[in-house]
Residue frames relative to the residue before (quaternion, step in Angstrom):
aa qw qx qy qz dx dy dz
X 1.0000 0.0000 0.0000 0.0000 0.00 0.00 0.00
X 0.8159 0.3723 -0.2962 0.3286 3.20 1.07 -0.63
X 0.3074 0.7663 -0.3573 0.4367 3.18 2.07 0.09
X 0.5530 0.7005 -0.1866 0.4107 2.97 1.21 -2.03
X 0.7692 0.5197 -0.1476 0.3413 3.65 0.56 -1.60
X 0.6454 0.4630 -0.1239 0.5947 3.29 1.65 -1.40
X 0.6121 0.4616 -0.4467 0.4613 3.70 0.76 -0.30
X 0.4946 -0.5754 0.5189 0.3937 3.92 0.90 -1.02
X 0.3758 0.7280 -0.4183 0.3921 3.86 1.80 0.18
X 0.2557 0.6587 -0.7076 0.0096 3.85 -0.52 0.53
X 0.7894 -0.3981 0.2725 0.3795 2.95 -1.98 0.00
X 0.7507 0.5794 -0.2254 0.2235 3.75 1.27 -0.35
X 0.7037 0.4655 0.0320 0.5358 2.43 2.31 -0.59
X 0.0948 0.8226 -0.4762 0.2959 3.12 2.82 -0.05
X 0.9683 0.1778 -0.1412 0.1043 3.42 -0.50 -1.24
X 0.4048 0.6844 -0.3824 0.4707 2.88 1.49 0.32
X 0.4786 0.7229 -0.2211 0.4467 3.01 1.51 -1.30
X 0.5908 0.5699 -0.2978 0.4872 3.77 0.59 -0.71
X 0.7663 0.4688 -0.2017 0.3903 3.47 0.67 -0.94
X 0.3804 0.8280 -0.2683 0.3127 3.12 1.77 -0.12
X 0.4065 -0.7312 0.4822 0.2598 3.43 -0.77 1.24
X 0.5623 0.6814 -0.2579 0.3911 3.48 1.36 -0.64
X 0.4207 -0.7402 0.4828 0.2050 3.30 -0.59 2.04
X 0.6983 0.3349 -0.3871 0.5004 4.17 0.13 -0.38
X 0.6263 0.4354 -0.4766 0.4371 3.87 0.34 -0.51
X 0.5422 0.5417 -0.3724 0.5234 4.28 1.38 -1.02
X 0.8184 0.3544 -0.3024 0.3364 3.41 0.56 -0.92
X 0.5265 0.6845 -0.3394 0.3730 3.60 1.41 -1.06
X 0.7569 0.1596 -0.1147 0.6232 3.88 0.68 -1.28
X 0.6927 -0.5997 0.3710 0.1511 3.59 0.32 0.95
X 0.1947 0.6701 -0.5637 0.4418 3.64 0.94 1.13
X 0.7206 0.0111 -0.1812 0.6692 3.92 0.66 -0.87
X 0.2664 -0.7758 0.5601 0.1158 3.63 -0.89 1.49
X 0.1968 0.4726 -0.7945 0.3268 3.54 -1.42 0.34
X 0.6342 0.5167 -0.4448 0.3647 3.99 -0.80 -1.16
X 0.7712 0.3749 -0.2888 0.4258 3.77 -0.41 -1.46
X 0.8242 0.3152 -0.3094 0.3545 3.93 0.67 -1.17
X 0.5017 0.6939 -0.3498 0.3800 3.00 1.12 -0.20
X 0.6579 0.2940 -0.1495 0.6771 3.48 1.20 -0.93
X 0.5056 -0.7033 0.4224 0.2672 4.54 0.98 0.01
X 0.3860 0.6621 -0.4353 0.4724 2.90 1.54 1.18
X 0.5186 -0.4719 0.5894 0.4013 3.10 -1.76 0.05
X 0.2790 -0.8551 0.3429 0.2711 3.58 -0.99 0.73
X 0.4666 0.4644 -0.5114 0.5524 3.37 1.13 1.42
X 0.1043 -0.8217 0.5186 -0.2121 3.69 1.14 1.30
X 0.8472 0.4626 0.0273 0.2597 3.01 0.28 -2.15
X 0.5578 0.5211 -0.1952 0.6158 3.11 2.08 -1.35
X 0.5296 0.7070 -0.2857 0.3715 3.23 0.70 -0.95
X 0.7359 0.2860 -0.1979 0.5810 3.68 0.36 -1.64
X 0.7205 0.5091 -0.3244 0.3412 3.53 0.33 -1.06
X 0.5678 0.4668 -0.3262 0.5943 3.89 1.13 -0.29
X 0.7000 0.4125 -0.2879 0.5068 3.64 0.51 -0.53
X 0.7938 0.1675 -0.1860 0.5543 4.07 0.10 -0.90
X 0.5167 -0.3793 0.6813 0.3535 3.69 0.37 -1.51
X 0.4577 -0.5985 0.6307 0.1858 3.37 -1.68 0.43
X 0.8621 -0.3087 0.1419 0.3759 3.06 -1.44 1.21
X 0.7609 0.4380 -0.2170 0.4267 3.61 0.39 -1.42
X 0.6172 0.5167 -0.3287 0.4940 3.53 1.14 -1.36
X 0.6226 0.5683 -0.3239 0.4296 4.10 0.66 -0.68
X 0.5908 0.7040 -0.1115 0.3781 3.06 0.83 -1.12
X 0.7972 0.1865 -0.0519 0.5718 2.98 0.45 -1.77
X 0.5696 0.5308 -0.4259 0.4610 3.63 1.25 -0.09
X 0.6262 0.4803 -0.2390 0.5658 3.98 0.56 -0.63
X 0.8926 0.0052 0.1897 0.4090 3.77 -0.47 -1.39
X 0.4398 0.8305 -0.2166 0.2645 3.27 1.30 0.41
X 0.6747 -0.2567 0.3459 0.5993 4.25 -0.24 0.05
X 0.9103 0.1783 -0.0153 0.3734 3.46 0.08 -1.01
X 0.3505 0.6287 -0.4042 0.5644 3.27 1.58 1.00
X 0.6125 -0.4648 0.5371 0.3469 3.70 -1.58 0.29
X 0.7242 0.3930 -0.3547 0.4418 3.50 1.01 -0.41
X 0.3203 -0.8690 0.3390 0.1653 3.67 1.02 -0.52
X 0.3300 0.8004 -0.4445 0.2302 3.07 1.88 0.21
X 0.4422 -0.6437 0.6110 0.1295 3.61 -1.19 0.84
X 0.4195 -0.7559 0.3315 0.3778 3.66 -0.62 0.85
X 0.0323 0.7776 -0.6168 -0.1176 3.86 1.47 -0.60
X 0.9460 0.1049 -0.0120 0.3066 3.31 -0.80 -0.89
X 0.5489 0.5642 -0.3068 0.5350 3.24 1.57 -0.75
X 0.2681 0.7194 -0.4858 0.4179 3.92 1.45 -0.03
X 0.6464 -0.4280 0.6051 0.1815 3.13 -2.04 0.28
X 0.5364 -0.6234 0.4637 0.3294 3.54 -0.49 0.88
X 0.7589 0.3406 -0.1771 0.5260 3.69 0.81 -1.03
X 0.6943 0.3862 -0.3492 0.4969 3.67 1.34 1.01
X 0.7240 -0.4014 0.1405 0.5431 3.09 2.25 0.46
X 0.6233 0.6386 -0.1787 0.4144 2.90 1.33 -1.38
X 0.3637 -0.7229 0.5171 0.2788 3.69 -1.15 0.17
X 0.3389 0.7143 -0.4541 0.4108 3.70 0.64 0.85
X 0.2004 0.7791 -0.5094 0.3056 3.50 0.15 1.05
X 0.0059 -0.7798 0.6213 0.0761 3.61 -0.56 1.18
X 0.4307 -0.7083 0.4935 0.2630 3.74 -1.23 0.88
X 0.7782 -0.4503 0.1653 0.4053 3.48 -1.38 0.97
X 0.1070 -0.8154 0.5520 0.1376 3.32 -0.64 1.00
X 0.2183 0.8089 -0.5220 0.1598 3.63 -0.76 2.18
């Protein structure tokens, strides 16, 4: 999900996303497969959660977010490359 977040994948844009010329976004939701069996998944795993909840940020701000009863700001719960310490390692 949080791959999902850093690639630019949300829950609205999953499928386009497929059509992508981009080798880690082909590999992340399982257009080029190896990923899912390797790990005993189906290899639309990834497409799968992200069409259904959203990526890391979309959860986030949907549950415990700015615009929740709880109001929680993402500070740290951020992307690593928005300050934050959230930071998922190459997914191959």
């Amino acid at each position: 999900m949080i791959n999902a977040e850093e690639l630019g994948i949300t829950s609205a844009n999953v499928d386009e996303m497929l059509k992508s010329n981009n080798p880690k976004i082909q590999r992340f939701l399982g257009v080029t497969p190896g990923n899912g069996a390797a790990l005993g998944l189906d290899e639309k795993f990834a497409y799968n959660i992200i069409k259904q909840v959203g990526n890391y940020g979309e959860v986030f701000e949907r549950n415990v977010g700015a615009n929740t009863s709880l109001g929680i700001a993402r500070g740290l719960n951020a992307l690593w490359t928005d300050g934050g310490l959230m930071y998922s390692p190459p997914f191959k």
